[in-house]
N, C-alpha and C positions, 0 to 999 in steps of 0.2 A: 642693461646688464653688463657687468664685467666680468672676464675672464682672467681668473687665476694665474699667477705668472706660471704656477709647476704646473698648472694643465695645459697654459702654452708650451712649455718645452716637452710634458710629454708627447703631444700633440708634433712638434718637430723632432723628438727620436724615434716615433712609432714611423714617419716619415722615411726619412732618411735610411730606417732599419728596410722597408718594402722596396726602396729604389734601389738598395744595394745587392737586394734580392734578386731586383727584377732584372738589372743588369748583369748579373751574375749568370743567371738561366736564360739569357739570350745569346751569352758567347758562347753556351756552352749546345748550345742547336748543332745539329747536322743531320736533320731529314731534309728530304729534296725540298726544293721551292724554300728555303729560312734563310739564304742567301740572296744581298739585292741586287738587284742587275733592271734596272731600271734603263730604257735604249738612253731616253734623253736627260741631263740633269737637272734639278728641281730648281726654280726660279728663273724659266729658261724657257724660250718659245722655239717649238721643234720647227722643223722645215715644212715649210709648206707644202700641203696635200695639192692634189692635182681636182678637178671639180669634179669628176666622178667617183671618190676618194671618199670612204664612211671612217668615221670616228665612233666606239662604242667608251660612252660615260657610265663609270659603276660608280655607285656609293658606297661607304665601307659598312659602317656601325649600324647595328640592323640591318643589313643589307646581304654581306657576305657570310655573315654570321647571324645565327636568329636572336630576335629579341628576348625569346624565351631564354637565352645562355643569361640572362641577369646582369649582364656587364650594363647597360642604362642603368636597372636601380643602383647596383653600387655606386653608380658614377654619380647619381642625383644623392647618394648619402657622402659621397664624398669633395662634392661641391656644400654641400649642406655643412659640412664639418670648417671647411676652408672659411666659407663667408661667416657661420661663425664667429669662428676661432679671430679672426682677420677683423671683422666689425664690431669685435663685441656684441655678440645680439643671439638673443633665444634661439631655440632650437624653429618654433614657428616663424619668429621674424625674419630666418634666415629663410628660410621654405618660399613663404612671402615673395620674398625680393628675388631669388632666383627664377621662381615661375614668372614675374613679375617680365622681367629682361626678356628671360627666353619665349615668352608669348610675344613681345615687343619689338625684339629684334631676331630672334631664330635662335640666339645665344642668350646666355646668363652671361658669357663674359663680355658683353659688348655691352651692357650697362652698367656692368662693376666698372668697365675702362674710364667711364666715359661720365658717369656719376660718383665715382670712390677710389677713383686714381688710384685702381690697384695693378699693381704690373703682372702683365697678360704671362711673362715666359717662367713669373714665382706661382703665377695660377696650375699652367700648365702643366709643371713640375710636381705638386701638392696635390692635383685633381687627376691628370690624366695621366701622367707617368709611373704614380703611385700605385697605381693598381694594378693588383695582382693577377693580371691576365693569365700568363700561365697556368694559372691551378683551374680556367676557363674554359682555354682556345687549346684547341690542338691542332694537326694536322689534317685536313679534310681534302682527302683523294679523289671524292668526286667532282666537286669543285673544281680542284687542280685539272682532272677532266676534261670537265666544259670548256674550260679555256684555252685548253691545249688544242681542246677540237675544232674551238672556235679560230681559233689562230691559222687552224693548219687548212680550214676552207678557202682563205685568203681574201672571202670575203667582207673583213672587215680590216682597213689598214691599220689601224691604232687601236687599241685596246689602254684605257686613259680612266685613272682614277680621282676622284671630284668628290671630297672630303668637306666637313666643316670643321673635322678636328684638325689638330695643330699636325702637322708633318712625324713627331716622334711618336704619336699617337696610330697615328696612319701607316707608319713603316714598322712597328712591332707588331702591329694586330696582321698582316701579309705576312710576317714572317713566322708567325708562330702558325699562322694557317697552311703553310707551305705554296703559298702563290708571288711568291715576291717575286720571282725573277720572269713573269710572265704580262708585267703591266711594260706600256711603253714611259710611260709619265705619271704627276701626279701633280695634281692642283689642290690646295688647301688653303686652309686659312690662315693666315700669315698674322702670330700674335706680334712678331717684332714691328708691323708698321703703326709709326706712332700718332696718327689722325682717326683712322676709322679702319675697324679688320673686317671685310668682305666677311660674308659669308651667304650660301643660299638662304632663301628662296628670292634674295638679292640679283636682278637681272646684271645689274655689274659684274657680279661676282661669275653669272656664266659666260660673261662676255672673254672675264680673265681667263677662264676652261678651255672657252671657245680656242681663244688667240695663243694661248699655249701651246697648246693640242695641234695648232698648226693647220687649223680647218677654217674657211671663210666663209662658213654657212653651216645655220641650223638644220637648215633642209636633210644636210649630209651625216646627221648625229643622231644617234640612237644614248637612251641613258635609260637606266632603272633606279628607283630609290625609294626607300619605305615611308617618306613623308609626302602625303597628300599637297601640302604648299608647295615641295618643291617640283613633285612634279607640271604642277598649274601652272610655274614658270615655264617649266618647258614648253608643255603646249602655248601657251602665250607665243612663246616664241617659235614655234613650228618645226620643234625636234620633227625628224622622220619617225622613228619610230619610241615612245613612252612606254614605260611598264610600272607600275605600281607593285610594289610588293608587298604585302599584307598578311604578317603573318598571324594575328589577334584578330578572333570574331568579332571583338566590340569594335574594331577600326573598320569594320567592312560599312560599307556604304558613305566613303571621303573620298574615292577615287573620282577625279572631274569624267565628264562624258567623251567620250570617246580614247580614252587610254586604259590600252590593258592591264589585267590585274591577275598575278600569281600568287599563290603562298608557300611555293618555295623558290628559291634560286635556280634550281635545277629545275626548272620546267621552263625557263626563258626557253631550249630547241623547242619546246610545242606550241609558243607563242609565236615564233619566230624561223620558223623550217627554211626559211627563204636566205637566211643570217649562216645557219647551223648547219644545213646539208652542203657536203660536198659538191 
């Protein structure tokens, strides 16, 4: 199949018209937490924790927000549109190959890299920056909450966020939530390195979390995240404490045994009284 040259360019003005959007309505934020203040800078290994010293790992996407907000299916029509547009190929042959990677490797873009030499940072720009989060995400105060309360117990020294999207993906979705200025770090997936881009449920890839985060042991980490694989990693690796987060009846019964399981964000203090209480 080929593609049209005017439906590739409208395909690049429909573009370009949503990023100019999206940038637009992020300068223009001013509720609390939509400013970043991140303690440590990104691509950067914080100081070393002391051995009695916990690290709590959040995931973002489906995580801090529900699956239910539709930001995945968009994002799977709007990789669907990219590969595409991008390979010349039907609307199913793109389907295909997308689920194809992301069963394969955790990502679709880890097989576009790595079979179709497509560049990771024009992906990320077309797929994940194009989209119109704002008319999505808002400000969610309870959230902002939990973490305030979690912070202020002191029993968790780091508060560290463990992404597989790219960084601009990851610092807009906090900021339109109102939590950005409440993480200490942030580890993702790095599309500019040009051999192989990390990503969970990759034990490498929490080793780079680990070593950032400034902690020398699993033992001392706690993490939540709504994918069944990644958290099997964890256990694998003997996180202290796992949560599962489940927000869809049809994904109940993927959580491995013995790791807790919520369906909302805000019920980690009932899993976790020991984390949460003063």
């Amino acid at each position: 199949m080929t593609i049209s040259e005017e439906s590739q360019q409208l395909y690049q003005k429909k573009i370009q018209k949503q990023l100019k959007e999206n940038q637009s309505h992020l300068e223009s934020l001013t509720h609390p937490g939509c400013q970043l203040k991140l303690t440590y800078p990104l691509n950067s290994n914080a100081p070393p924790l002391n051995d009695d010293e916990l690290v709590f790992f959040f995931d973002i996407d489906n995580c801090l927000y529900k699956r239910s907000s539709g930001i995945h299916d968009l994002m799977q029509i709007s990789i669907n549109d990219y590969v595409r547009t991008t390979l010349n190929l039907s609307k199913d042959d793109a389907q295909q190959l997308q689920s194809k990677y992301y069963h394969q490797y955790g990502l679709a873009i880890q097989g576009l890299v790595k079979f179709h030499k497509i560049n990771a940072i024009e992906y990320n720009e077309k797929v994940d920056d194009s989209l119109p989060l704002q008319d999505i995400l808002y400000p969610d105060p309870e959230l902002r909450q939990l973490l305030i309360n979690l912070r202020l117990t002191g029993k968790v020294s780091r508060l560290w966020l463990f992404t597989n999207a790219y960084k601009n993906h990851a610092l807009r979705v906090i900021r339109l939530l109102g939590i950005a200025d409440l993480f200490d770090g942030l580890t993702y997936c790095d599309y500019e390195q040009p051999d192989e881009i990390l990503c969970k449920p990759n034990p490498e890839f929490f080793q780079t979390a680990l070593k950032q985060a400034g902690c020398s042991n699993f033992e001392n980490c706690l993490f939540v995240d709504d994918s069944s694989a990644n958290v099997l990693t964890a256990k694998n690796l003997k996180f202290k404490n796992i949560v599962h987060f489940i927000e869809r009846d049809q994904d109940l019964g993927t959580t491995p045994h013995g790791v807790e399981l919520i369906r909302n964000i805000l019920d980690l203090p009932k899993i976790l009284p020991e984390i949460f209480e003063p």
